[in-house]
N, C-alpha and C positions, 0 to 999 in steps of 0.2 A: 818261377816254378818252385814249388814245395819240395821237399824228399819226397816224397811219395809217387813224385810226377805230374802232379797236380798244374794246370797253371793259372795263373792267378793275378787279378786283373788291379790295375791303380784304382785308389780311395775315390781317386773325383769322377771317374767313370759315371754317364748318366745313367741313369734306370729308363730300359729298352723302352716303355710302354707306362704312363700315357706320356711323357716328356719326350717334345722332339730336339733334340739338340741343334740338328740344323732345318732352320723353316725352308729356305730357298735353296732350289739344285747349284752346284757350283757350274755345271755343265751348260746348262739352260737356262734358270735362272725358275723354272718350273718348282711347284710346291712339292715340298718332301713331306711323304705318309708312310705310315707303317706296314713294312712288306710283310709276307709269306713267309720268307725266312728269320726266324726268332731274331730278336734286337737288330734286327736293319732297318733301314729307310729305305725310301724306292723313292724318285721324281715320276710323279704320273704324267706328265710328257713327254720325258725322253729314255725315260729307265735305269738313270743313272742309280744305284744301291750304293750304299756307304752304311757306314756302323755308327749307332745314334749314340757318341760318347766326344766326353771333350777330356782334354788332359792339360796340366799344367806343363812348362818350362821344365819345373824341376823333378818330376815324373815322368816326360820322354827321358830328359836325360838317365834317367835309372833303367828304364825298361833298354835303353840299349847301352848297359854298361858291359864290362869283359862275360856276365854269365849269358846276356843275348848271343854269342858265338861262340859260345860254350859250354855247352848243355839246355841250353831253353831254348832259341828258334832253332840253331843247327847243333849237330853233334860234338864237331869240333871244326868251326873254319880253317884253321887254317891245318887240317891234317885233310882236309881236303882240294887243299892246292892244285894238286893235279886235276884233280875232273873238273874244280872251277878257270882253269888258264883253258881247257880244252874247251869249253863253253864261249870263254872270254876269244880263241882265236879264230872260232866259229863266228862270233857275231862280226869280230875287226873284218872277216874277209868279204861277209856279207856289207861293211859298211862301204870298204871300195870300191866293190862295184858299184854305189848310189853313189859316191866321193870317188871319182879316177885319180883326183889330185889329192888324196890323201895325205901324204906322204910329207905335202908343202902346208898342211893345217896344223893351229896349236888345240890340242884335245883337252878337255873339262869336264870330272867326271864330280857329280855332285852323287853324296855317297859311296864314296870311294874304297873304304872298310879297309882291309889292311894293304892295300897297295896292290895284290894280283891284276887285275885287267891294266893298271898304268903302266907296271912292267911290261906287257904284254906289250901296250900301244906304244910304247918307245920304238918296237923295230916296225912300226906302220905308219907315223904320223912327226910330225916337226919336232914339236916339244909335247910334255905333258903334264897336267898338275890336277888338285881335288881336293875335296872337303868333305869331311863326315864329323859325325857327334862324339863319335865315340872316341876317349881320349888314349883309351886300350890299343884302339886301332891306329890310330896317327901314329902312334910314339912307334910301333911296330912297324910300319910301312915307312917311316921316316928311317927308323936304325938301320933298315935289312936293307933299301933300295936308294935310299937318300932322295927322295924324289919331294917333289916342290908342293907341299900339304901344308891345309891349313885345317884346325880342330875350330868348328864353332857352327852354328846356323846359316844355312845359302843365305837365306833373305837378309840376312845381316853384315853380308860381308858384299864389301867393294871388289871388284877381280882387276878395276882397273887397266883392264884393256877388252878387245873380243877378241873371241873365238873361231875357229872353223868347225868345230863339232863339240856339241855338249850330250853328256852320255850319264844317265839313270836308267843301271840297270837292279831290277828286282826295289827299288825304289819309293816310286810315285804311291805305291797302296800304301806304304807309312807315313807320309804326309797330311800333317790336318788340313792345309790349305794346297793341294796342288795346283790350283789353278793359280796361284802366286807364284809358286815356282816357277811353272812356264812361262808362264807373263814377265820373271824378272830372265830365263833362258831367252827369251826373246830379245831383250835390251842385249843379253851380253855375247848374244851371236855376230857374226858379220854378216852383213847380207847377202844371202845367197848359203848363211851357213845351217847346218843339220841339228838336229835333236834325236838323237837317238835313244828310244827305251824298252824295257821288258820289264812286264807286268801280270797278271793273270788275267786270263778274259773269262768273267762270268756268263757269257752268253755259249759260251761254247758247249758241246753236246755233252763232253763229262761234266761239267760244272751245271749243266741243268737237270740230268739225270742225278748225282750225287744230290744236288740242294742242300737241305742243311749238313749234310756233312761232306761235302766239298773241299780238300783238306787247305783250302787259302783261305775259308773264311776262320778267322782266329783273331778277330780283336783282343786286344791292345793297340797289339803290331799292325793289324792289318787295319784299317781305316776305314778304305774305298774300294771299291768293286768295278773295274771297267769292262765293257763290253765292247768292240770294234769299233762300234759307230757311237757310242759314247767317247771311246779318246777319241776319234775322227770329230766331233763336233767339238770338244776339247780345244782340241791342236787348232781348227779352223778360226773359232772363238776368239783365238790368243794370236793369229797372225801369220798359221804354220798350215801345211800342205803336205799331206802325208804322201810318200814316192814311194814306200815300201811297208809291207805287214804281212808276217808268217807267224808262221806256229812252229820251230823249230823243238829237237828234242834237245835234254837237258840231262849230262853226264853227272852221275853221282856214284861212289862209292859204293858196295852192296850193303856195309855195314852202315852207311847212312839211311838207307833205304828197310834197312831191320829195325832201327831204332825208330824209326818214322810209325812201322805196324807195332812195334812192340809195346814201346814205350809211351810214344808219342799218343797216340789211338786209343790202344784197346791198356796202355799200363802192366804190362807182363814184364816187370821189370828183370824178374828174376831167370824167367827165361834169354831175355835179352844179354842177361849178364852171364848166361852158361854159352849161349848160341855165337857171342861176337868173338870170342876168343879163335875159332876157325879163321884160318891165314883165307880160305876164300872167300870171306867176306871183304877182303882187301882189294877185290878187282871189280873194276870201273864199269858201268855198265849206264849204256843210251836209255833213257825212258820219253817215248812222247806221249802226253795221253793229250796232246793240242790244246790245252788249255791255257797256256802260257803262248801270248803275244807280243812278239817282235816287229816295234813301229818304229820306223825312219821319218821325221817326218824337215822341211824345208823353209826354212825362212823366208816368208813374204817380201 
């Protein structure tokens, strides 16, 4: 993101129209063509949408360096600690009930960012460990909680044992390849063990009403576009069985939620800079607008 608030996209980004970056759906295996919604793709037999751009190694790693959780996708992560643990012990209580034996499982969060939800899943689950890219994030999650992280690529790391739950939350839409990731979430499960994620669902009534300005479509960051029955064919595809899927709401900050219209949006930056200084932009506050889908899904 620019000063200005701009934000701004990597060098190797394909050009939306005529180049299709991916010929084959990862979902179905169906042809991807050029949607309705500027620079997407769509598979015309299952509906899968994704963003027609490829990136290099050394360009994910930038776009999620220390300013991706700090002024470019969120405000500030970790001053938002609080509304993200409230989230984080929302989803753990929802995962018990699909897991009773919780408690006797080792948890795997791919994506892990600074440690929040693993703290969290200590008082729910056996042990806990994770991996993410960002090296801002490890080093930070590693000082503050000590917990058992590794900084580098899933698909490249050995975990060397399984799991009872693997957990990508807010996730799977930044992956170039998800369907590798679950397909290696499946190897490093035990059998009978969960996947659990949270994602945005494009099929849902805000996000077809909004369309192009739908505020999860934002390539770079944002990749792929799931719909219900796209990750259901997904999950099935790779060996998994979906036992749960809501739309729960998602606790943020008010002044998260200012920078979002102000800044993020419409660029009133200045406004944003007179308006956040009020102490009641400091209190937490539920937003659903159902667009955000919560899947459980079950190891074949």
């Amino acid at each position: 993101m620019t000063k200005d608030g701009t934000r701004t996209a990597p060098t190797s980004a394909v050009a939306a129209n005529p180049a299709i970056a991916i010929a084959n759906c990862l979902v179905c295996g169906g042809r991807m063509r050029p949607s309705n919604l500027q620079g997407l793709v769509k598979c015309d037999t299952c509906g899968f949408v994704s963003a027609n751009m490829t990136l290099t190694d050394a360009e994910v790693a930038e776009l999620y360096d220390r300013g991706y959780f700090h002024g470019d996708e969120y405000l500030d992560y970790v001053a938002e600690e609080e509304s993200l643990r409230l989230n984080f012990r929302g989803r753990l209580r929802t995962l018990q009930q699909v897991a009773p034996d919780l408690r006797e499982r080792d948890i795997f969060e791919i994506g892990c960012a600074y440690g929040f939800f693993l703290d969290e899943a200590r008082h729910f689950a056996k042990s806990v460990a994770g991996i993410d890219i960002s090296q801002d994030a490890i080093a930070y999650a590693r000082n503050r909680f000590e917990l058992d992280l590794q900084q580098g690529d899933y698909l490249n790391c050995e975990l060397g044992r399984k799991y009872g739950v693997i957990a990508m939350w807010d996730t799977v839409e930044h992956l170039q390849r998800p369907d590798l990731f679950i397909a290696k979430a499946k190897d490093d499960l035990q059998p009978g063990g969960v996947l659990a994620l949270t994602t945005g669902d494009i099929g849902s009534m805000n996000a077809r009403l909004r369309g192009q300005k739908w505020r999860m479509i934002h390539p770079p960051t944002h990749l792929h576009y799931f719909s219900a029955s796209t990750m259901k064919a997904l999950l099935d595809r790779h060996g998994f069985d979906v036992v749960h899927l809501s739309h729960p709401g998602i606790s943020r900050k008010l002044r998260s939620i200012l920078y979002y219209v102000l800044v993020w949006r419409t660029r009133k930056t200045c406004l944003y800079n007179a308006l956040s200084r009020w102490r009641v932009f400091d209190l937490p506050i539920n937003v659903n607008m159902f667009d955000i889908m919560y899947v459980i899904a079950r190891r074949r």
